[in-house]
N, CA, C and O of each residue as an XYZ file, in Angstrom:
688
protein
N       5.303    190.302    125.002
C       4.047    189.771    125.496
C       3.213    189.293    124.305
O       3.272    189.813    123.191
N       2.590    188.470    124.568
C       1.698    187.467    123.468
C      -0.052    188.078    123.534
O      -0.886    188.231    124.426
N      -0.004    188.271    122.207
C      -1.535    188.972    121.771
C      -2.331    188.255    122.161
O      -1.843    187.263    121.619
N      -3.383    187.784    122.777
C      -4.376    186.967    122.760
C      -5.011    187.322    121.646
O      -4.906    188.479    121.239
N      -5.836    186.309    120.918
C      -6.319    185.927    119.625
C      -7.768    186.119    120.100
O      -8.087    185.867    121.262
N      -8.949    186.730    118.855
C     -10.133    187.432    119.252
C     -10.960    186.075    119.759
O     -11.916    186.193    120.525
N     -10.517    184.782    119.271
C     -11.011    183.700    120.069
C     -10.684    183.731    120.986
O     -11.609    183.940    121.771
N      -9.554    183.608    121.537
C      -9.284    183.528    123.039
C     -10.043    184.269    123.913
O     -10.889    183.827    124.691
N      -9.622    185.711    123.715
C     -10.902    187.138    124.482
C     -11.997    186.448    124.316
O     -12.406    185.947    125.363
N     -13.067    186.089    122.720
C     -14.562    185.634    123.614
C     -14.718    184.818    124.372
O     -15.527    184.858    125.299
N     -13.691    183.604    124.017
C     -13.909    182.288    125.042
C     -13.869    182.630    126.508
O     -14.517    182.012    127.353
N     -12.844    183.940    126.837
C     -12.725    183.893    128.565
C     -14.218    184.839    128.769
O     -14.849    184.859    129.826
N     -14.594    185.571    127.565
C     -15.882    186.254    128.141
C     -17.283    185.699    128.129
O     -18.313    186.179    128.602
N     -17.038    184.367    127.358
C     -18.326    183.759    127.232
C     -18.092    183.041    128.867
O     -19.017    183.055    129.678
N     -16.980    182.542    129.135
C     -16.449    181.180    130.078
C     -17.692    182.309    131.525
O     -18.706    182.023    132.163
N     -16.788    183.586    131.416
C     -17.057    184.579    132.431
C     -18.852    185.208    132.549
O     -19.364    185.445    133.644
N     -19.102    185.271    132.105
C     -20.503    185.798    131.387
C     -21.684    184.439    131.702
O     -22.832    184.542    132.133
N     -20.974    183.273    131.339
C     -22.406    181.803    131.083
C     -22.373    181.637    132.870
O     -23.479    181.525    133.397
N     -21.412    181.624    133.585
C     -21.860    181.513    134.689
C     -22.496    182.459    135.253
O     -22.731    182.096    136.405
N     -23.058    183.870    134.987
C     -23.565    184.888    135.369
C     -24.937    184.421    134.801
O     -25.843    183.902    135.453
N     -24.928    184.685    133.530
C     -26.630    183.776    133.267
C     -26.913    182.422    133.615
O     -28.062    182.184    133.987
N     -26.413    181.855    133.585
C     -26.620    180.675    134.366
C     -27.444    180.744    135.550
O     -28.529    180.232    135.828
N     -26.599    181.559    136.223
C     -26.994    182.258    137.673
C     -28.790    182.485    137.555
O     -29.680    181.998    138.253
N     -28.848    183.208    136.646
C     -29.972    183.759    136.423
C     -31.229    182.989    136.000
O     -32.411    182.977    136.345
N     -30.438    182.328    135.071
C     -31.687    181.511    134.487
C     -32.287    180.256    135.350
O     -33.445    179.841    135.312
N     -30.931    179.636    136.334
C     -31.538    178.807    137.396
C     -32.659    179.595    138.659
O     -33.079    179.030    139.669
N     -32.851    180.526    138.380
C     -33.897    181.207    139.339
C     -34.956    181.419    138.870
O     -35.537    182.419    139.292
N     -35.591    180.637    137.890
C     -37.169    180.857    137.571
C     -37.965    179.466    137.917
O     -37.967    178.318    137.473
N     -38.619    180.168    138.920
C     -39.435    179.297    139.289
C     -40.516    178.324    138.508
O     -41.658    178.662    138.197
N     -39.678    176.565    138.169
C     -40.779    175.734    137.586
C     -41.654    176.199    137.329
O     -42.000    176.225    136.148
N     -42.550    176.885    138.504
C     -44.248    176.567    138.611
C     -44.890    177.658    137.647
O     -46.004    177.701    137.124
N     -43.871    178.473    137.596
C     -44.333    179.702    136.820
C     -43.724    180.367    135.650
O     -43.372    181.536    135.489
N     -43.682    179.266    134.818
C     -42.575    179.227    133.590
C     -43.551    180.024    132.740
O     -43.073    180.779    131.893
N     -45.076    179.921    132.899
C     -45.708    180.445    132.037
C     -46.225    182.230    132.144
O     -46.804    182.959    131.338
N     -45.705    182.451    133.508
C     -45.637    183.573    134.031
C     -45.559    184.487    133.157
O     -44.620    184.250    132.398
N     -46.396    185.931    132.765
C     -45.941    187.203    131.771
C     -45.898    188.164    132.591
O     -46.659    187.971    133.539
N     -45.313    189.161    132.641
C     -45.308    190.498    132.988
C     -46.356    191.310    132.253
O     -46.828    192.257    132.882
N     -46.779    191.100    131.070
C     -47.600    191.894    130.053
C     -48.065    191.329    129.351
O     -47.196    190.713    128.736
N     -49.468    191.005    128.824
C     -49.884    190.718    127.758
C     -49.097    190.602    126.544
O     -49.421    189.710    125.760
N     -48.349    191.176    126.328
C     -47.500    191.670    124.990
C     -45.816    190.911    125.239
O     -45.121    190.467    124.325
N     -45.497    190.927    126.518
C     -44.235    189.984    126.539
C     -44.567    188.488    126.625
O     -45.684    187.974    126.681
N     -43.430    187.929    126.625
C     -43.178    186.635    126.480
C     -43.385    186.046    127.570
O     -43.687    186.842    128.460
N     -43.342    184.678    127.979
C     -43.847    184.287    128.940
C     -42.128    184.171    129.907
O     -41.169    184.813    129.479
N     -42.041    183.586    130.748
C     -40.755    183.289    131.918
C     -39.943    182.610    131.319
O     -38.731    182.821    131.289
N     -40.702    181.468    130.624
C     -40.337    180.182    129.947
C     -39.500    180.712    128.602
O     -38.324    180.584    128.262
N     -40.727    181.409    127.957
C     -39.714    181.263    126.483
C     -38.628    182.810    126.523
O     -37.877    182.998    125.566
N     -38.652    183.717    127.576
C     -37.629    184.355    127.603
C     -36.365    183.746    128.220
O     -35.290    184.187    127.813
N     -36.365    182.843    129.095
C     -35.284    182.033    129.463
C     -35.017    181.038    128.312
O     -33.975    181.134    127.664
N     -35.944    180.075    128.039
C     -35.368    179.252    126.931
C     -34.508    180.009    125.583
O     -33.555    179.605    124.917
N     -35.456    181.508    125.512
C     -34.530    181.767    124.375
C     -33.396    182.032    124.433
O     -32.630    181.820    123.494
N     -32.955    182.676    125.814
C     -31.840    183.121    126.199
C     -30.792    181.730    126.526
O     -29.625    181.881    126.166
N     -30.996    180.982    126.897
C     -30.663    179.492    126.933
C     -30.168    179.142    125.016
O     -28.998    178.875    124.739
N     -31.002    179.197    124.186
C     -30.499    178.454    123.213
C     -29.748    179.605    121.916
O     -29.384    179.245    120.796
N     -29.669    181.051    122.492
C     -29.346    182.004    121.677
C     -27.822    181.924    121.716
O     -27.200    182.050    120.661
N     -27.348    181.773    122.577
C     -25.239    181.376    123.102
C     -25.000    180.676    121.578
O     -24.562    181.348    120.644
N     -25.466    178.721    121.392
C     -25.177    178.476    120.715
C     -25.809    178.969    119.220
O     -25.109    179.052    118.210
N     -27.117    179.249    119.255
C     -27.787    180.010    117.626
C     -26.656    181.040    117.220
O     -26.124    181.002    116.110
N     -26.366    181.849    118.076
C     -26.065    182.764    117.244
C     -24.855    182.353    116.744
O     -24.705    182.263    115.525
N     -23.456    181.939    117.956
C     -22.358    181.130    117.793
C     -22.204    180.207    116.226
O     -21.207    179.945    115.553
N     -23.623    179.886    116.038
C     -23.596    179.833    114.452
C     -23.284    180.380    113.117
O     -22.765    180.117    112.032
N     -23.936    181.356    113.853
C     -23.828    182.320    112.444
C     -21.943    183.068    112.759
O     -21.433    183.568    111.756
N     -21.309    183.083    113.734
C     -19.460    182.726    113.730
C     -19.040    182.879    112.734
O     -18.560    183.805    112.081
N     -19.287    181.679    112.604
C     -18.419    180.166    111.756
C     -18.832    180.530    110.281
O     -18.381    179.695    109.497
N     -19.482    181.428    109.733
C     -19.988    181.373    108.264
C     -19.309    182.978    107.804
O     -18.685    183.510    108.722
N     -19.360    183.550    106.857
C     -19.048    185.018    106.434
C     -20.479    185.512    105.848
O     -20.604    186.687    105.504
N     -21.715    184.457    105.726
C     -22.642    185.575    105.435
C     -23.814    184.107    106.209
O     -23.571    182.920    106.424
N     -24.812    184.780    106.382
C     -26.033    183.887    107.423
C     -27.659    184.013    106.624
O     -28.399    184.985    106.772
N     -27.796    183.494    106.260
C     -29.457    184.209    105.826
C     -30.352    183.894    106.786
O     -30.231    182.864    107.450
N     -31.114    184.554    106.917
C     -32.036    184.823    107.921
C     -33.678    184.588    107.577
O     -34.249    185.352    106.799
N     -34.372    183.483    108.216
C     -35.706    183.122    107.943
C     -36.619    183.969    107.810
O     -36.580    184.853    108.666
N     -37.356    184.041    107.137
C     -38.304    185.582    106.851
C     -39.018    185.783    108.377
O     -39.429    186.904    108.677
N     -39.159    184.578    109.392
C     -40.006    184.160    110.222
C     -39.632    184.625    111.600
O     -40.428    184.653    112.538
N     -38.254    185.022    111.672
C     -37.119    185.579    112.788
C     -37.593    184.540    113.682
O     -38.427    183.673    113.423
N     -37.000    184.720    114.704
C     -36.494    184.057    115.846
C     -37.825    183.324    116.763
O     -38.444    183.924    117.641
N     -38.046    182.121    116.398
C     -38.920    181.354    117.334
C     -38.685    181.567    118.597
O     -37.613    181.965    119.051
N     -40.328    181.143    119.636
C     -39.931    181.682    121.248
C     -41.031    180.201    121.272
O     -42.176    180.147    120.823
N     -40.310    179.184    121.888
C     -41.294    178.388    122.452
C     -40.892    178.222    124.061
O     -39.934    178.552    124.760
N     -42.432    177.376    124.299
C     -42.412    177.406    125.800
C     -41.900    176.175    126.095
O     -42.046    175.206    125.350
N     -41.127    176.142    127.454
C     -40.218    175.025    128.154
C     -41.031    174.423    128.967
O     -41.930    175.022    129.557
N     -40.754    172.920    129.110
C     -42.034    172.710    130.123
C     -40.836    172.218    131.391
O     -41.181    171.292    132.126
N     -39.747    172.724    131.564
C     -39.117    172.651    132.817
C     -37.776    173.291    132.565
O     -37.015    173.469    131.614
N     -37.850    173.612    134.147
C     -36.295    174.621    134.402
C     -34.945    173.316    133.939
O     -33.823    173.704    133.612
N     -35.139    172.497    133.966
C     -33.971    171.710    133.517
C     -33.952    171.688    131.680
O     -33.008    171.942    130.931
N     -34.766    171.457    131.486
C     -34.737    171.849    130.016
C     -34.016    172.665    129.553
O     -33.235    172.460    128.624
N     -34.267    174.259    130.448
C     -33.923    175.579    129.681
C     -32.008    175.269    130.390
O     -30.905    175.455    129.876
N     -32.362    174.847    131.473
C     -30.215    174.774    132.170
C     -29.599    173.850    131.086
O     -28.418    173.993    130.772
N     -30.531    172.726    130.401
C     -29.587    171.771    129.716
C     -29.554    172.182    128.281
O     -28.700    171.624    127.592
N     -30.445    173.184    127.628
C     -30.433    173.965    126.486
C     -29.068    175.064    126.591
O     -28.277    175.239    125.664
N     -29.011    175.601    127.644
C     -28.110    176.470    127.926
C     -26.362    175.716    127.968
O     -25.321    176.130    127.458
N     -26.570    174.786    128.593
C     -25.231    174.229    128.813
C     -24.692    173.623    127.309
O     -23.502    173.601    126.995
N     -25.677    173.192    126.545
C     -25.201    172.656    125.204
C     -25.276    173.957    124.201
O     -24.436    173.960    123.301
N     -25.936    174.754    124.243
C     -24.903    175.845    123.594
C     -24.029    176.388    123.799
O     -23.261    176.709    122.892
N     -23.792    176.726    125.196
C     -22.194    177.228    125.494
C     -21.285    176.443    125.246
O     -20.179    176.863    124.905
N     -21.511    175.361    125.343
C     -20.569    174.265    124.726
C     -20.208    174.368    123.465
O     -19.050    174.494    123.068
N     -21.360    174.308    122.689
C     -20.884    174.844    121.245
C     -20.439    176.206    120.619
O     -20.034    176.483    119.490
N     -20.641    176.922    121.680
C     -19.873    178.683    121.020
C     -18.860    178.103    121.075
O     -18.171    177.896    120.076
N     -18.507    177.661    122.420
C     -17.112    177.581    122.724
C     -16.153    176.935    121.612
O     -15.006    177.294    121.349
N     -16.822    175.992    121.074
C     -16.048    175.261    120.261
C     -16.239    176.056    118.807
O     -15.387    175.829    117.947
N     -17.352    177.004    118.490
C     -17.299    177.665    117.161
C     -16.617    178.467    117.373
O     -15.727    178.481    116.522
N     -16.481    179.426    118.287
C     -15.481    180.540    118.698
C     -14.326    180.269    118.596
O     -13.483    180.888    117.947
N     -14.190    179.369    119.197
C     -12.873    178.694    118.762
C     -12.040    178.529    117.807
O     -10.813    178.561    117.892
N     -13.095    178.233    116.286
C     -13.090    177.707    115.246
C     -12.711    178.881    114.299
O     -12.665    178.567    113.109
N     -12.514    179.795    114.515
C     -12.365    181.044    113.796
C     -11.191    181.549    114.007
O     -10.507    181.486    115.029
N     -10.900    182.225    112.675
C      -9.060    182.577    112.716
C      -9.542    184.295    112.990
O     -10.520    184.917    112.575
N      -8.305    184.741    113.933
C      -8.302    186.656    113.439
C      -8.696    186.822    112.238
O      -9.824    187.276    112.047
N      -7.903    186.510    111.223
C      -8.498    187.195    109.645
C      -9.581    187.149    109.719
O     -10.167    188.227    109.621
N     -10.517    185.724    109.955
C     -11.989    185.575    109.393
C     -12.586    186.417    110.315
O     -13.580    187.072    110.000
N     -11.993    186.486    111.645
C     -13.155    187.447    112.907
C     -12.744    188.664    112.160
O     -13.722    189.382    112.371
N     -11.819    189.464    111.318
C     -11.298    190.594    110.948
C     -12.354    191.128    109.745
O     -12.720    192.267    109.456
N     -12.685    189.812    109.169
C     -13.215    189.656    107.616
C     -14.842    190.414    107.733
O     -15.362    190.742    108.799
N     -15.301    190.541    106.717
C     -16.712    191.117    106.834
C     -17.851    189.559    107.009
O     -17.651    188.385    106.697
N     -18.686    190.045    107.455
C     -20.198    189.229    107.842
C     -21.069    189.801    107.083
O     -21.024    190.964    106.682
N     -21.977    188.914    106.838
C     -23.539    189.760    106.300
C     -24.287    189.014    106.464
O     -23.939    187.870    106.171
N     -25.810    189.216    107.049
C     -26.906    188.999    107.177
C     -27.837    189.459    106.329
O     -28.288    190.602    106.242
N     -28.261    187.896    105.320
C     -29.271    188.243    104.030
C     -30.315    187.519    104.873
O     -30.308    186.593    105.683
N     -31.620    188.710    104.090
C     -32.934    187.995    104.000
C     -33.792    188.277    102.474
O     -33.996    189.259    101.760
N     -34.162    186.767    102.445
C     -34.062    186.481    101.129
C     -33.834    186.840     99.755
O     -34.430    187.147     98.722
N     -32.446    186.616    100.338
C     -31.357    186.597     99.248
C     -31.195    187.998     99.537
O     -30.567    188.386     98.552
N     -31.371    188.974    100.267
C     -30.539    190.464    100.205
C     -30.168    190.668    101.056
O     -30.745    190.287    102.075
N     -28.760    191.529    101.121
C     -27.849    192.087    102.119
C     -28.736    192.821    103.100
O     -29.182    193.839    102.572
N     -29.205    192.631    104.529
C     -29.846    193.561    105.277
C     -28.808    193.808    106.453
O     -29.306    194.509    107.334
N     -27.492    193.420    106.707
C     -26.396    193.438    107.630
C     -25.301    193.737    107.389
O     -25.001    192.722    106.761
N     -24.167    194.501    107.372
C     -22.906    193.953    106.895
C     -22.199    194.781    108.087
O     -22.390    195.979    108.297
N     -21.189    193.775    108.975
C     -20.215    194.366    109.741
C     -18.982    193.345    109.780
O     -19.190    192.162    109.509
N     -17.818    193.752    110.084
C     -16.853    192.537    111.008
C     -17.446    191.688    111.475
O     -18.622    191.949    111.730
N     -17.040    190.583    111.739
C     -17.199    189.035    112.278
C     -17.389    189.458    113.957
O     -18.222    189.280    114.846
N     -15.974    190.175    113.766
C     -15.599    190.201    115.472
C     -16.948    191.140    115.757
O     -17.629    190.886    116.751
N     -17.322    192.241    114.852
C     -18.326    192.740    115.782
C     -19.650    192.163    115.608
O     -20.427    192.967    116.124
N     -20.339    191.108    115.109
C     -21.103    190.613    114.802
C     -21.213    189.869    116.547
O     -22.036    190.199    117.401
N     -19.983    188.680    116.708
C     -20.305    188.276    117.744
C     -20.182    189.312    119.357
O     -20.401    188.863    120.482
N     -19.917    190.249    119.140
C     -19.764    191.404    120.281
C     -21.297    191.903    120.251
O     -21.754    192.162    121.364
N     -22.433    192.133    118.810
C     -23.425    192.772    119.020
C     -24.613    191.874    119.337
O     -25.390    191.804    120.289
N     -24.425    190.997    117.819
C     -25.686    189.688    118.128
C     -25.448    188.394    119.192
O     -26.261    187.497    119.414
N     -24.296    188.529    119.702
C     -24.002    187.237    120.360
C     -24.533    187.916    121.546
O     -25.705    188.020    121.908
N     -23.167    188.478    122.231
C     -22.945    188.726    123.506
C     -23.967    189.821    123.977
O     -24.745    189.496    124.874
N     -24.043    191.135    123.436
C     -24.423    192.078    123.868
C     -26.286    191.977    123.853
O     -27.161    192.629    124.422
N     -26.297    190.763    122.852
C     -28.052    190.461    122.583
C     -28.579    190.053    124.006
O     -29.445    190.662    124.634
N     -27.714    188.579    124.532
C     -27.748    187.729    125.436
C     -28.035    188.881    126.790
O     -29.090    188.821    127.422
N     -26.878    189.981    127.144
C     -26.351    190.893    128.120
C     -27.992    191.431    128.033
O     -28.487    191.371    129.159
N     -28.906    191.909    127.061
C     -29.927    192.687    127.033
C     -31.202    191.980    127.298
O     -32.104    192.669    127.773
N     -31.460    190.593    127.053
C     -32.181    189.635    127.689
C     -32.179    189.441    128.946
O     -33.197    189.482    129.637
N     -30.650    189.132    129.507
C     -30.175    188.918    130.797
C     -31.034    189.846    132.054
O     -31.527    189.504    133.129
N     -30.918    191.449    131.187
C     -31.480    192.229    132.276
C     -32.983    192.347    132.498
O     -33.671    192.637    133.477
N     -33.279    191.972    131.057
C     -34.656    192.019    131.247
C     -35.537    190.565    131.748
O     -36.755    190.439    131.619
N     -34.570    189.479    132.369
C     -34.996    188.638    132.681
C     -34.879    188.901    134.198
O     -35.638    188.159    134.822
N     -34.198    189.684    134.938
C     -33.766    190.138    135.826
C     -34.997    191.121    136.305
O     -34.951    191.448    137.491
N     -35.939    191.558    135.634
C     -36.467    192.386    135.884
C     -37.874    191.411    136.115
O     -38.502    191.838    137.084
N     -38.494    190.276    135.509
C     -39.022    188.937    135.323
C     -39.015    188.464    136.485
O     -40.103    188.357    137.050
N     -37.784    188.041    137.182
C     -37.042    187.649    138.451
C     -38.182    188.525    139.564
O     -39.152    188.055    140.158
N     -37.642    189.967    139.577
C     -38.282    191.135    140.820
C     -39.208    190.954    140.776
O     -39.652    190.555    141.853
N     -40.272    191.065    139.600
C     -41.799    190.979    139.779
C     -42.814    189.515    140.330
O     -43.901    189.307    140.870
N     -41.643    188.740    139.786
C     -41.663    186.793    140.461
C     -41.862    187.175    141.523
O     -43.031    187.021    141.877
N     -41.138    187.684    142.316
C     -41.134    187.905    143.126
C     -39.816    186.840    143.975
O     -39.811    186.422    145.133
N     -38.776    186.643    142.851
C     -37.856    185.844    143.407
C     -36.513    186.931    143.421
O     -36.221    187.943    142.784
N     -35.876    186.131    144.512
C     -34.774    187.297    144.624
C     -33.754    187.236    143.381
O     -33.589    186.119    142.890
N     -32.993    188.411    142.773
C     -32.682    188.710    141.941
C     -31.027    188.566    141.869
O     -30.489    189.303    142.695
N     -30.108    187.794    141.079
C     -28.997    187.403    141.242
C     -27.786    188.264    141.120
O     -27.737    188.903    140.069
N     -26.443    188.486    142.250
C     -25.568    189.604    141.765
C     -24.936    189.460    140.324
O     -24.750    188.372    139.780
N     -24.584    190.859    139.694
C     -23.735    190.571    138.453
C     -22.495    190.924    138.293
O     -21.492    190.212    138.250
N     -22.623    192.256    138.190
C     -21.545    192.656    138.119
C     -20.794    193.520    139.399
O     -19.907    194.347    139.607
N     -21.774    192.738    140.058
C     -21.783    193.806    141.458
C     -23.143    193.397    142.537
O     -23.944    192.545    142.152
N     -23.308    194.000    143.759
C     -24.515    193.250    144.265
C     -25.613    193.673    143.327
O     -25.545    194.469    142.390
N     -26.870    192.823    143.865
C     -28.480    192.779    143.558
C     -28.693    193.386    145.034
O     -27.890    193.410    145.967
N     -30.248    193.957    144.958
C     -30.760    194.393    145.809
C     -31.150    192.797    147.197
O     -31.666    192.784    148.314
N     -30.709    191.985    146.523
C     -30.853    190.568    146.936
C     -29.665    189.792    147.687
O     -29.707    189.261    148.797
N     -28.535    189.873    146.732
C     -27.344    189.410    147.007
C     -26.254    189.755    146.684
O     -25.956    189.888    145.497
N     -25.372    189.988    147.718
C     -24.023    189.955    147.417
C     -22.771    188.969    146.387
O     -22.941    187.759    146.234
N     -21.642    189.658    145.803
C     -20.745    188.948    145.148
C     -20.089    187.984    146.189
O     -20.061    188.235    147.393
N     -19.558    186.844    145.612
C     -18.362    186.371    147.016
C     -17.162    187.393    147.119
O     -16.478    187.391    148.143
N     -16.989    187.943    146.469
C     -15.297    188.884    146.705
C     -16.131    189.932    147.508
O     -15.498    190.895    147.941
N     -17.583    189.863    147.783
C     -17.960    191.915    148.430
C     -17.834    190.806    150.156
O     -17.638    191.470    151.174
N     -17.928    189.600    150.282
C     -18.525    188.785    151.227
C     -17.494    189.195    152.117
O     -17.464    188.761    153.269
């Protein structure tokens, strides 16, 4: 039997996974992109947009063995439409796909590091780099956009299993 290659595994879990956020992120209502839960969180908009353009950001940092990191971390701007944040989303998955791609076992095997300016503040595997900052970042947004969703007061999308909202097609 033939190993699948650590590209192959993310590609079927990103392939598997973008239509689940997808799911999600097409359920915020236009009108209320500017919507907060808290003073202190982000608005509807820039937690979806970020989650929208984080697939391909991080998918960046892949493709390199060390990333430096802006003293300024991670911009959150606001979207001024739900098509924006679906067509932000669709062109980064596009591009993991193709950086994920782009990577041999050795290099996913090889070490990563994340400098800020100019110093080591990261060092793990490749492969687990995109398992923590890629995927598992995205997975932790996901829910808390999900939670964004309930208080919307819009119904909330199945994942891995039903929502208090909706069923899977295989539970149907």
């Amino acid at each position: 039997m033939t190993r699948l290659t650590y590209a192959q595994l993310f590609i079927e879990e990103l392939d598997a996974e973008a239509e689940t956020t997808r799911r999600f992120l097409a359920r915020v209502p236009a009108d209320q992109l500017t919507w907060r839960p808290h003073e202190k969180s982000n608005t509807a908009g820039t937690l979806a947009l970020h989650i929208a353009k984080a697939i391909g950001g991080i998918s960046n940092m892949a493709i390199v063995s060390e990333f430096a990191m802006d003293q300024g971390g991670p911009q959150f701007e606001q979207p001024t439409s739900l098509e924006q944040i679906l067509s932000e989303f669709d062109k980064g998955v596009a591009l993991a796909r193709q950086r994920l791609a782009s990577v041999t076992d050795e290099e996913y095997d090889s070490k990563w590091t994340l400098t800020m300016a100019g110093k080591p503040m990261l060092t793990m595997l490749r492969r687990q780099m995109v398992r923590a900052l890629m995927f598992n970042h995205i997975y932790q947004h996901r829910g808390q956009f999900g939670v964004y969703l309930r208080l919307m007061g819009v119904n909330v999308p199945y994942s891995y299993g039903p929502s208090a909202d909706e069923m899977p097609p295989m539970f149907a």
